[in-house]
N, C-alpha and C positions, 0 to 999 in steps of 0.2 A: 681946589676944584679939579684939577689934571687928576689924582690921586684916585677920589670918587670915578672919574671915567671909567678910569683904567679896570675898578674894583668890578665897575656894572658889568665892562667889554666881556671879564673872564667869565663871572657868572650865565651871560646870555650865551656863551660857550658852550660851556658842558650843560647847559638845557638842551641847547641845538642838539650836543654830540648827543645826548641821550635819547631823546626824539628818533636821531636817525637810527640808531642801534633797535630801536623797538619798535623802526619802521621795516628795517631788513626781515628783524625777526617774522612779523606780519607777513612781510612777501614769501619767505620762506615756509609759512605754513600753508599760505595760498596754495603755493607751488608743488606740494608734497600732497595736499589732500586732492590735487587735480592728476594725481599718477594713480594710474588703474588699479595696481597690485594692491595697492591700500585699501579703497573701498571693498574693492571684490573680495577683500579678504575679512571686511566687516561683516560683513553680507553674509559670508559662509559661516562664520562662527554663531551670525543669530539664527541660519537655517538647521543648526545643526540639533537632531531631534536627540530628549533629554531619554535619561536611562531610564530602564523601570524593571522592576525583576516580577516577574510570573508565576502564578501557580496553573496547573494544569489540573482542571479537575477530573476524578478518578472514581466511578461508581463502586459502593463498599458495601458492606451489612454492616450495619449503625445499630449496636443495643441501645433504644429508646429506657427509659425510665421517669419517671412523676416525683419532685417531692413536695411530700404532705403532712400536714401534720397531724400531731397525734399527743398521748396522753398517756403515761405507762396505768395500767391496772394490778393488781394479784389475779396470778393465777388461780387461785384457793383462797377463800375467809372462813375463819369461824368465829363466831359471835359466844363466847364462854359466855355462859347461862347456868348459875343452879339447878338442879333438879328435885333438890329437896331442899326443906328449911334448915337453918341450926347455925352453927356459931362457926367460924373459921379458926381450927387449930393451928395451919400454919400454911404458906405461902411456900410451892415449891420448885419453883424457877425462879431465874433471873432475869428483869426488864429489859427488854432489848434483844433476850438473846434465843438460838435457834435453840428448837428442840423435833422432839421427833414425834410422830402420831402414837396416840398409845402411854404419853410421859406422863405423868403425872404434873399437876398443875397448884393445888388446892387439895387441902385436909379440912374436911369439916367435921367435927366433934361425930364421933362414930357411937356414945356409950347408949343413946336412947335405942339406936339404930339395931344396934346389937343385941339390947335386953328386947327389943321388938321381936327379931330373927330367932332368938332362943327360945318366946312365947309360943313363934308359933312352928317351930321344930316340936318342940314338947307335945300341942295341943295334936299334929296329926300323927304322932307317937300314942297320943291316947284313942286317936279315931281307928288308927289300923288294929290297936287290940280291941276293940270292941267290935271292928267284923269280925270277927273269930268269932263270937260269942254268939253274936246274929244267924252266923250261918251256920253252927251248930244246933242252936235252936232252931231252927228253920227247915235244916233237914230231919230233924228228929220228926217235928212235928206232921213231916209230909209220912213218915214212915208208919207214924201211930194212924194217921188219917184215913189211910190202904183198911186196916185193919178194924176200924171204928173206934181207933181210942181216942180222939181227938175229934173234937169240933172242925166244920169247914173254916168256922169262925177263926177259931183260936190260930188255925194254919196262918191264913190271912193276914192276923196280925202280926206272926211273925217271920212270913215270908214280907212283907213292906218292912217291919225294922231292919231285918239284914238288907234290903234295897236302898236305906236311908243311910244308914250305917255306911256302905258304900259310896253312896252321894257325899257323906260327909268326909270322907276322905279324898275324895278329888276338889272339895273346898276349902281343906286344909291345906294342900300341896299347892293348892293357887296361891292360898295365904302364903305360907312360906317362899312361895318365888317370890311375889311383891316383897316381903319383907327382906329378902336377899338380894334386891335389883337395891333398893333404895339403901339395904346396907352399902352396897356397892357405888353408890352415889355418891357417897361419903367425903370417897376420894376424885377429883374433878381428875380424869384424863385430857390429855390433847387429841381431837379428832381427825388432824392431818398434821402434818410435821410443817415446819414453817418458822417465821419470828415473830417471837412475842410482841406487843406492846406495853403502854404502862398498865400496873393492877390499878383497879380504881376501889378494889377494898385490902384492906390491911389485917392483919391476925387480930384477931377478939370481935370482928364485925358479925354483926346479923347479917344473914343470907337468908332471903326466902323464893319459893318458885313463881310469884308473880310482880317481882322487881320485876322494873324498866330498864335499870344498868346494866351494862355485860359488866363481868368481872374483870378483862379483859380479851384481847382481840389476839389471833392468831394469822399469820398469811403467809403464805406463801409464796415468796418471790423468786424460785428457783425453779423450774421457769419463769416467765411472766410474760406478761401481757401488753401488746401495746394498740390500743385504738386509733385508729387512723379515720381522718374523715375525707374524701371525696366528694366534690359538686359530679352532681349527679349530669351536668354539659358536658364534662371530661370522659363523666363514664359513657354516655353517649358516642362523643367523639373516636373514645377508643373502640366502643363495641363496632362503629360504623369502620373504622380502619382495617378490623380484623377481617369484617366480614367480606371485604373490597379486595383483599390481598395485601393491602400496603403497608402492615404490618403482618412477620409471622409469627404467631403463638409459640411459647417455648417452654420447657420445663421452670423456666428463671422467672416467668412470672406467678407461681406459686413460691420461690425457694431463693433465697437473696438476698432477700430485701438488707437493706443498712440503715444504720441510724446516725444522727446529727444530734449530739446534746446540745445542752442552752449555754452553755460557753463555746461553738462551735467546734469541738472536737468529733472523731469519728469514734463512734464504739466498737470495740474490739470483737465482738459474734453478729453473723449475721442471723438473720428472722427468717419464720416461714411463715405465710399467708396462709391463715387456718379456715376463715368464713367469711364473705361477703354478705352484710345484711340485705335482706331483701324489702325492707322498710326506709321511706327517705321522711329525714324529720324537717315536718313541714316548717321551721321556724329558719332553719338553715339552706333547704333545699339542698342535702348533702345525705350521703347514706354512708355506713358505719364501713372497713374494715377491718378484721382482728389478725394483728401477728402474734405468733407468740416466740418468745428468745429465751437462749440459755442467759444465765445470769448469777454467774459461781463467785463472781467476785462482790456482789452486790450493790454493785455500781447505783443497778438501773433503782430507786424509789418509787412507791406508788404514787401516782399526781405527777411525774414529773413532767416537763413540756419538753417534745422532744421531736424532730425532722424527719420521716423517713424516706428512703429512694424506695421507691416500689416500681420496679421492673417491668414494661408494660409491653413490649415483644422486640422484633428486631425489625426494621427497615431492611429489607434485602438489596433498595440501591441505592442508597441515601449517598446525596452530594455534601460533603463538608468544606465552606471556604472559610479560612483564616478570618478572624473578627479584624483587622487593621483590613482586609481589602471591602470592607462592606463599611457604606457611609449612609446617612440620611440626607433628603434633601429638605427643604420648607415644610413640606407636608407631613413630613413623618412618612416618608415610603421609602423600603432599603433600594441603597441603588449600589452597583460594582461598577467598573470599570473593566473590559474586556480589550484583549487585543485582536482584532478579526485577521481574516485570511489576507490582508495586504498590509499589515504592517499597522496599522494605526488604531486609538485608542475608540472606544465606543462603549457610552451611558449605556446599562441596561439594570431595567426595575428587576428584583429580584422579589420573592415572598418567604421569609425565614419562619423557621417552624420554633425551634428553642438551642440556646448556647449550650456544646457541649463541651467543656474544657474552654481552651480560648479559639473555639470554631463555631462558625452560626451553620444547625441543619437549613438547608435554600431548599425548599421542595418545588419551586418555579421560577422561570425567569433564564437558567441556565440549564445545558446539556452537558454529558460527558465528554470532555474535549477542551470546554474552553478554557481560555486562557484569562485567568482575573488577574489585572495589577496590584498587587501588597505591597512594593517598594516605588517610592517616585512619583505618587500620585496628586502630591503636594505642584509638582511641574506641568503635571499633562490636563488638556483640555479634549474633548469631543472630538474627534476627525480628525486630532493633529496625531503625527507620525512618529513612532517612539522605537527607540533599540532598547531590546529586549539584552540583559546581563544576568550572571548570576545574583543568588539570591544572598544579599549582602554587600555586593559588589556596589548598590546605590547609597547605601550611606555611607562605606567608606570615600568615596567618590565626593562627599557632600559636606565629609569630614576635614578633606586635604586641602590645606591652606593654598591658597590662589599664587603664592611665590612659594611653592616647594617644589622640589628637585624632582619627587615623584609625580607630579603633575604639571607641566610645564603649562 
């Protein structure tokens, strides 16, 4: 039983002793947080206004530009058509490939064409000697007539035969040209230079002049053509900016233009804006228009769908702020953060016009001068007080671990 005592006496000991060890401690915090230096020094660290790095906006001349899209064309087609009937002796290009205006394309069986062209060589080879004979008769006749050896009559009939006689030689040489074009036919030329397509007839086919099929197609994509369409609210907008001042017209909105292919790459020439249509297709409410680009490499295909930047004038003072210092709020309205003339931060709605790069054009809201916050805006509220750093300087700041040596 003594034993037991003795065991309890120790244990209620070092409860005690601990007790009081973590009663001192208690007083000793009491005591420490009732000394001025400490609070006050809470106090300032939460007063202390957070960094934020500034741009200073700077009025510029902004080259505006639109992109739109578009549709490449050929510059040139030609629709290969017979001109006469007959048979296809041979096929004289390659599918696919360029050739020049003037090349031959197609041999059509030339033998009728030819014994045609000889009939009627021959025929006004017989019409030109028989004026001779007309008009020797004809004058003789006038000479006997003076004299009374001849009938009025007889004169007559042989002043119209040499008249006919003649007629019939400018009938002849008509004949002989038709039969000479249509020999000429024979051989299917190219009518501009360009790239072929497939032949859609083969050597031994009939060919006649009132088929529906081209034989094939020719075009030219060296230049080419690229359709652009425009909503006609744009064209609006822009005619009304120009005519206001707030854009100014420049040679670059004819001459410029770039293109965006369908894998988004850039294409290597740029375009020149050749015509604006002056028709808007009412199913689109957009109106047509035409660049046309060099195209040596033969990149560009006809059909292809493709982006253009088309050049629309220059803003003479366009304000550009950084995309990370422009936020939205609930409604969808861009709002900045500004630093005003005493130091501290201020919401203002701004009105962006479109991203240039990674910058929104602001045409309202701001002036040249002010100060937007881009860095640290994650910290700062409306009214509250902020020190301005350089630019950079707040996310290293934001970076550096709370026990390093460079930030104590």
């Amino acid at each position: 039983m003594p034993i037991i005592f003795h065991r309890n006496l120790r244990n209620i000991t070092k409860v005690l002793a601990r007790l009081a060890h973590g009663t001192c401690l208690l007083s000793l915090l009491i005591i420490l947080s009732g000394f001025p230096g400490c609070e006050d020094g809470k106090k300032k660290t939460e007063a202390e206004p957070p960094d934020v790095s500034v741009v200073t906006l700077k009025s510029e001349a902004v080259p505006l530009s639109a992109e739109l899209p578009g549709r490449t064309s050929p510059y040139a087609i030609a629709d290969i058509q017979p001109q006469i009937s007959g048979i296809i002796r041979a096929r004289l290009f390659v599918e696919g490939a360029n050739v020049k205006a003037g090349q031959p394309l197609y041999q059509i069986d030339p033998e009728l064409y030819q014994a045609t062209f000889d009939q009627a060589k021959a025929t006004l080879a017989y019409a030109v000697a028989n004026i001779r004979t007309t008009k020797l008769k004809a004058e003789r006749y006038a000479d006997l007539l003076k004299i009374k050896g001849e009938s009025q009559q007889d004169f007559d009939d042989a002043d119209a035969a040499y008249h006919q006689a003649v007629a019939l030689v400018a009938e002849d040489k008509a004949a002989l040209e038709t039969a000479r074009i249509n020999l000429r036919y024979t051989r299917i030329d190219s009518p501009i230079s360009g790239r072929t397509g497939t032949s859609n007839f083969t050597q031994g086919a009939l060919v006649s002049v009132d088929q529906t099929n081209d034989l094939t197609t020719v075009q030219t994509l060296d230049p080419i053509y690229v359709d652009i369409t425009q909503s006609t609210t744009e064209l609006l907008k822009l005619r009304r900016s120009l005519a206001v001042g707030a854009l100014a017209n420049t040679p670059a909105t004819i001459a410029g233009i770039k293109l965006k292919l369908e894998d988004g790459s850039d294409y290597a020439q740029e375009g020149k804006l050749e015509l604006t249509d002056i028709t808007v297709d009412q199913t689109t409410g957009s109106v047509r228009l035409r660049a046309v680009f060099a195209n040596p490499d033969g990149i560009l295909l006809p059909g292809m769908y493709v982006r253009a930047i088309v050049p629309e004038g220059v803003n003479p003072s366009g304000l550009l702020v950084p995309e990370q210092g422009v936020s939205h709020d609930l409604k969808g309205q861009a709002v900045v953060m500004l630093v005003d003339g005493d130091g501290k931060a201020q919401s203002q709605p701004v009105e962006t016009t479109k991203v240039l790069g990674n910058k929104w054009l602001v045409s309202k809201g701001v002036k040249e001068g002010d100060r937007i916050i881009v860095e640290g805006l994650q910290k700062v509220k409306t009214g509250m007080a902020v020190h301005v750093v350089q630019e950079g300087e707040v996310k290293a700041a934001q970076e550096t671990p709370p026990d390093s040596p460079e930030k104590p």
